[in-house]
C-alpha positions in Angstrom: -53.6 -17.9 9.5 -52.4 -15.2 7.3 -54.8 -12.3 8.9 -53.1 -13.5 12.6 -49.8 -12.1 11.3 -50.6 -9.0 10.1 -49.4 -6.5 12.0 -50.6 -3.3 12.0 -47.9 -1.1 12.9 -46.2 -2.7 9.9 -49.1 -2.2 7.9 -49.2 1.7 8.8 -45.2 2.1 8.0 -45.8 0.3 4.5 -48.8 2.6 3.7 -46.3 5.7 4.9 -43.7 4.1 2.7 -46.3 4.0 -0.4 -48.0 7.4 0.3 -44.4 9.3 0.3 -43.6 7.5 -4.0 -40.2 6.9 -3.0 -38.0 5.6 -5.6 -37.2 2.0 -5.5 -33.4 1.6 -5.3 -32.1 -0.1 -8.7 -30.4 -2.7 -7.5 -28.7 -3.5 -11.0 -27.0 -0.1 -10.6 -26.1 -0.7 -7.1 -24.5 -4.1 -7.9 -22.7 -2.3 -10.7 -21.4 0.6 -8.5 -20.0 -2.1 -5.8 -18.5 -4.3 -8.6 -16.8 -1.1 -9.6 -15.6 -0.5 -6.0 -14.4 -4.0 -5.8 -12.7 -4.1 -9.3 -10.2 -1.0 -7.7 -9.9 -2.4 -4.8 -8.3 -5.4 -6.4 -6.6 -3.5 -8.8 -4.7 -1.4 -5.9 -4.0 -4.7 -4.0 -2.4 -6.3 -7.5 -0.4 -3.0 -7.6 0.9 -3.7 -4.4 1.6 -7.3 -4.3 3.5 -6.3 -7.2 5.6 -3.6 -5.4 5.8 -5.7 -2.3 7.2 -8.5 -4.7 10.1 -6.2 -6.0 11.0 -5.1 -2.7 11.6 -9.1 -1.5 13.6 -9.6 -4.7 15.3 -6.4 -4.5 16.4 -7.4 -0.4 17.4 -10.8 -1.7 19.7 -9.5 -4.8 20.7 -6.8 -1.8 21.7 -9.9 0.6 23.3 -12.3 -2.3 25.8 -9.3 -2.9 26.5 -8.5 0.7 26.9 -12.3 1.1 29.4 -12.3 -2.1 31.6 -9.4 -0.7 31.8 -11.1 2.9 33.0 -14.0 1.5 35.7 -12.3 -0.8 36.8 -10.2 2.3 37.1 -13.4 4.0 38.8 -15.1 1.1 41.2 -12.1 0.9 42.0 -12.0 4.5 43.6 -15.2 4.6 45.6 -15.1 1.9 49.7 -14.1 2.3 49.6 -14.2 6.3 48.2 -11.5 8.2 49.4 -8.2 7.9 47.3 -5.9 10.3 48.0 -2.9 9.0 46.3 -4.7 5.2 43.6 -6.4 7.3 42.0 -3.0 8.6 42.9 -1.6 5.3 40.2 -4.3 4.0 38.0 -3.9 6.3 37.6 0.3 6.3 37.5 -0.2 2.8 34.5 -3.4 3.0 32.6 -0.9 5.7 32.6 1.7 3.1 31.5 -0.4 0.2 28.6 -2.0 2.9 27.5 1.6 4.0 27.7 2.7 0.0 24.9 -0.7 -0.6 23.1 0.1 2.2 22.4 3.3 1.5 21.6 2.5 -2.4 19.6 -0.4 -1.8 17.4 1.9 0.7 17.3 4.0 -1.8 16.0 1.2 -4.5 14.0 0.1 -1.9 11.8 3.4 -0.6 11.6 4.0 -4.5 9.7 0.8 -4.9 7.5 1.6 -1.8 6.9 5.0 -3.7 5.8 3.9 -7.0 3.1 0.8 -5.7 1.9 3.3 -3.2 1.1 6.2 -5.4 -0.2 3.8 -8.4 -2.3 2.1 -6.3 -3.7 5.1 -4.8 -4.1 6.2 -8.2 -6.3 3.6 -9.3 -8.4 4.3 -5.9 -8.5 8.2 -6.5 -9.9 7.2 -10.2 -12.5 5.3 -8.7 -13.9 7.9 -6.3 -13.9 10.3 -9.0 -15.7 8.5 -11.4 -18.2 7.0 -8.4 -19.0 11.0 -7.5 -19.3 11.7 -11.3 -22.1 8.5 -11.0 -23.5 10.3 -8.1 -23.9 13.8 -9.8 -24.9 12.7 -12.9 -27.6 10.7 -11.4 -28.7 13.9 -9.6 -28.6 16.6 -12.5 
């Protein structure tokens, strides 16, 4: 039953295969180099869940104290009557203080973004490096 599954035009590419010596992949090495590649991968995702981590506590610390001055503006507003000419006084002065936040909590914030971007890229650039120094060393 064996002899009615040999095929000969497998046969013929198997002889090609043996005639030509190729070198047999080492598939130890190979596992290695994707365990590697896998290893930075997760690295660089850790790096980013990290960063992405900051940033959600930095917004919530950002929306705590935006929260806190709304409620003292509100607090003060009511207090003594209502003088219009103090009221806008307050609220020029809270739009300043929001737009002053804003601006340094975007500023926290793209900082963060920065930082996990580049060291995560970091750890990916490291890898390709030392991948194409397997590569060439492997060839010289």
């Amino acid at each position: 039953m064996a002899d009615q599954m040999k095929n000969p035009f497998l046969d013929l590419f198997t002889k090609f295969g043996q005639d030509m010596n190729l070198p047999k992949p080492e598939i130890g090495n190979i596992l290695d180099h994707h365990r590697k590649n896998l290893q930075a991968l997760q690295e660089a995702a850790a790096i980013q869940s990290r960063g992405a981590q900051s940033m959600m506590d930095r917004q919530r610390a950002a929306l705590e104290e935006a929260l806190a001055e709304i409620s003292e503006m509100v607090q003060e507003a009511t207090k003594g009557g209502v003088d219009p000419a103090n009221l806008m006084s307050r609220q020029a002065e809270f739009a300043r203080k929001s737009f002053e936040t804003t601006v340094k909590n975007a500023t926290a914030m793209g900082e963060i973004m920065r930082e996990s971007g580049t060291d995560s890229l970091d750890v990916l650039k490291t890898r390709v490096e030392a991948a194409l120094s397997e590569l060439q060393g492997k060839k010289g």
